[in-house]
N, C-alpha and C positions, 0 to 999 in steps of 0.2 A: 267596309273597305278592307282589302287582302291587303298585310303589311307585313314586310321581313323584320326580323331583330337577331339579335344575337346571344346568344346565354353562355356564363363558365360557370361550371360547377369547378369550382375553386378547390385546390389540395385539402384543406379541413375535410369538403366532403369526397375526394377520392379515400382520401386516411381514413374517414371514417364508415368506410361502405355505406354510403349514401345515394350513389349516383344511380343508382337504378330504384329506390323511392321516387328521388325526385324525377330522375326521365317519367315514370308513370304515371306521376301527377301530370307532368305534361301533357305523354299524351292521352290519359284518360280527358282531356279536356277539347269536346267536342268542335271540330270544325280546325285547330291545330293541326299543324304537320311539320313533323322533323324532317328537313332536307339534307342537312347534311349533320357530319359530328366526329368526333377527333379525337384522341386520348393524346395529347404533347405538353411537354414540361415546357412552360411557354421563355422563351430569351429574353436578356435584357433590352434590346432593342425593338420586339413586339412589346415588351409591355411598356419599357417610356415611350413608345408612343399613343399606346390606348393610355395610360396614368399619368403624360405631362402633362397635363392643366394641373396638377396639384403636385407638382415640383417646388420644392422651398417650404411646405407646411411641415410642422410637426411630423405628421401621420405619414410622410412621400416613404421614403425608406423601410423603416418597419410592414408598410404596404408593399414595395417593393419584394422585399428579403419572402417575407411570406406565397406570397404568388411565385418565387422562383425555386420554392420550398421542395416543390413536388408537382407531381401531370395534374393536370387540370384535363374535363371534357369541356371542348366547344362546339356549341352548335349552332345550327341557322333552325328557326322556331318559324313557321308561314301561319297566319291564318288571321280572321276578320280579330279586331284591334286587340292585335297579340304580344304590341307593345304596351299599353296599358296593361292590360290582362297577367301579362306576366311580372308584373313590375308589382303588382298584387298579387298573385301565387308566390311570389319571394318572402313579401312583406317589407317593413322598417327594416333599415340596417340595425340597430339597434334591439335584438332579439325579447328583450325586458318591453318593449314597446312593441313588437310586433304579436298579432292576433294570433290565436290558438285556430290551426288550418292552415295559416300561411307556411313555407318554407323554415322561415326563419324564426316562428313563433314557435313552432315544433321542434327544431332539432339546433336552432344557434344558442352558442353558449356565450360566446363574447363579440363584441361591435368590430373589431379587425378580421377575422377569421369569420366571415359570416357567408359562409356556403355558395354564394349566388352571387352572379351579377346578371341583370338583365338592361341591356339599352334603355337609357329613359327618357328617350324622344325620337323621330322620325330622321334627324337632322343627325343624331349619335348614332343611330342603327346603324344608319347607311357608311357612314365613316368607321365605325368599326368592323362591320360587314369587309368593306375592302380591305378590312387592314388583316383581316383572321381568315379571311376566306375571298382572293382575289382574282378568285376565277369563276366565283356564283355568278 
């Protein structure tokens, strides 16, 4: 089944000339297709509303400050289950945890600053999809 998601390559990896590794892992992965994609330093009102479920923890802020650090790419990823798929092309947030080939197993250094986010349900896609991209 054909499914949308949504991906940022997060400012660690614009800072650190990544984003074009990781778009080719993308699309070297057959049957994927990049629709759309964006280079924008994302506002504080896009991202409290992609990052208010975790309002009031520890982590909300310092996540905050970081994502407003710097442009981020965002994309629309299409292809048979490419929500799953990429959600393992990323790996663990936790890069010490994540496999050697995944994303984050390769190039994260620490668990805040961790290159990627990909959608990690059909239910988030779609809700994030309108929120970053509300005219796909």
């Amino acid at each position: 089944m054909s499914q949308r998601t949504l991906v940022i390559l997060k400012p660690d990896a614009v800072r650190r000339g990544l984003v074009g590794e990781i778009i080719g892992r993308i699309e070297r992965k057959a049957g994927w297709t990049i629709l759309a994609m964006e280079l924008r330093t994302l506002d504080e009102e896009t991202l409290e509303a992609h990052y208010g479920e975790h309002k009031g923890k520890v982590f909300y802020e310092p996540l905050m400050g970081f994502m407003a650090s710097g442009p981020s790419v965002v994309l629309v990823v299409e292809g048979e289950r490419v929500i799953e798929g990429l959600r393992q092309l990323a790996g663990p947030t936790d890069p010490i945890a994540a496999a050697p080939g995944s994303i984050r197993g390769d190039f994260g250094t620490i668990v805040r600053e961790n290159l990627i986010h990909a959608s990690d349900g059909e239910e988030s896609a779609e809700r994030e999809l309108k929120l970053f991209f509300p005219g796909l």
